[in-house]
C-alpha positions in Angstrom: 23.7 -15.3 -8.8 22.4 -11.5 -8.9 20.7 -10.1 -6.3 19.5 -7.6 -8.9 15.8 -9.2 -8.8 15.2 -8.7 -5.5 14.0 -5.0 -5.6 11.7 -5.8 -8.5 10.4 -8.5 -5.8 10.1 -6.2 -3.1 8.2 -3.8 -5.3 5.7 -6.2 -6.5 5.2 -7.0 -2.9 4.1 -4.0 -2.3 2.1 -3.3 -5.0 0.2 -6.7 -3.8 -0.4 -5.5 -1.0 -1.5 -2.2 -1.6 -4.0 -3.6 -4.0 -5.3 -6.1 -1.4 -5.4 -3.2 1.3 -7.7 -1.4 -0.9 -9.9 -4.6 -2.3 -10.1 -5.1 1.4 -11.1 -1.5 2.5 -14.2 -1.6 -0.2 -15.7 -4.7 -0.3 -18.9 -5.0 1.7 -18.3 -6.0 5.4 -20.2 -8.6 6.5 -22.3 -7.8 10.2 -19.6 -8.6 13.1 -20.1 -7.7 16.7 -17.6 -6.1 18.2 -15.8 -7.6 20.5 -12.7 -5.5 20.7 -13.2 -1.3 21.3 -11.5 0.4 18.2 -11.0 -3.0 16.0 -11.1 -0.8 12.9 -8.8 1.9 14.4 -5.8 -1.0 15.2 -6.6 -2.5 11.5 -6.0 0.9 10.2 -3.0 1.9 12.1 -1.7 -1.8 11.4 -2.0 -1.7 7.8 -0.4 1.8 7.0 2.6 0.8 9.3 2.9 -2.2 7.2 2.7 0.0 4.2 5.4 2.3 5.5 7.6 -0.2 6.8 7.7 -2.3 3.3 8.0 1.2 1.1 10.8 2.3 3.6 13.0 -0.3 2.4 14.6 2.9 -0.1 16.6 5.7 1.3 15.7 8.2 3.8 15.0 10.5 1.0 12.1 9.0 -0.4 10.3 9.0 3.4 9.0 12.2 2.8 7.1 11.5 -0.4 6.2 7.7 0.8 4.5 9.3 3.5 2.6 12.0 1.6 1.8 8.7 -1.2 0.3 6.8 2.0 -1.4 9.2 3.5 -3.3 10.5 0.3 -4.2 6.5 -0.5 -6.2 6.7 3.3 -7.7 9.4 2.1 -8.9 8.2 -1.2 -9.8 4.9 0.5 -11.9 7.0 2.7 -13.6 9.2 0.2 -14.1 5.6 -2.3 -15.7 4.3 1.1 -18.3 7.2 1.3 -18.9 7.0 -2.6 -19.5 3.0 -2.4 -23.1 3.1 -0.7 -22.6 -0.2 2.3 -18.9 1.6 3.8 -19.2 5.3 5.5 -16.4 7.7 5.3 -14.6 8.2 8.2 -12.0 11.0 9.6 -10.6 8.8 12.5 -9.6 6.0 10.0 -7.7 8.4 8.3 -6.1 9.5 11.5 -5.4 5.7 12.6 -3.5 5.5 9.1 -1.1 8.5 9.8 -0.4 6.8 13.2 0.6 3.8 11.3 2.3 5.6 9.2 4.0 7.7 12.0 4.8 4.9 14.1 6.4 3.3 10.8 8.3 5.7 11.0 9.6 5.7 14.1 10.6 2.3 13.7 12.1 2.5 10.7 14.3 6.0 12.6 15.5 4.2 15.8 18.9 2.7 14.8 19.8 -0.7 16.6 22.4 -0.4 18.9 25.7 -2.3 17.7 
């Protein structure tokens, strides 16, 4: 059997979860107390390293652009959050997306030792 499917697979999966990243990141929050300082800061930070991590799977020449692609999403999530009325803008969320990102790819850098 080919393993030629299983890039197709891997991109769809990302796609997925892009698009759930972003249904997430609009739809109307319901009122939570907060039980944990910076909640939204660690859910930021968690989903762009996920993000990186998945689009990573491609060579090390593509990190660059992935990166730029990620970071530009955060902000248009951002901007689409100020635009929808019930979600506020906000300039630390986009920061706690390049420190996903960032720590993605610092991961995705340290070779295991063999």
């Amino acid at each position: 059997m080919s393993a030629d499917w299983r890039p197709r697979l891997w991109r769809a999966v990302f796609v997925v979860t892009v698009l759930t990243i972003l249904v997430l990141a609009l739809a109307p929050m319901p009122p939570s107390p907060r039980s944990v300082p910076y909640a939204d800061k660690v859910q930021h930070a968690f989903a762009f390293f996920v993000l990186w991590v998945m689009g990573a799977r491609t060579g090390w020449w593509r990190k660059l652009p992935l990166a730029g692609m990620l970071l530009g999403l955060g902000a248009l999530i951002e901007v689409a959050q100020g635009l929808t009325g019930y979600r506020e803008a906000s300039l630390p969320d986009l920061a706690a997306d390049a420190l996903g990102v960032a720590l993605g790819w610092g991961l995705v850098a340290v070779k295991p030792a063999t």
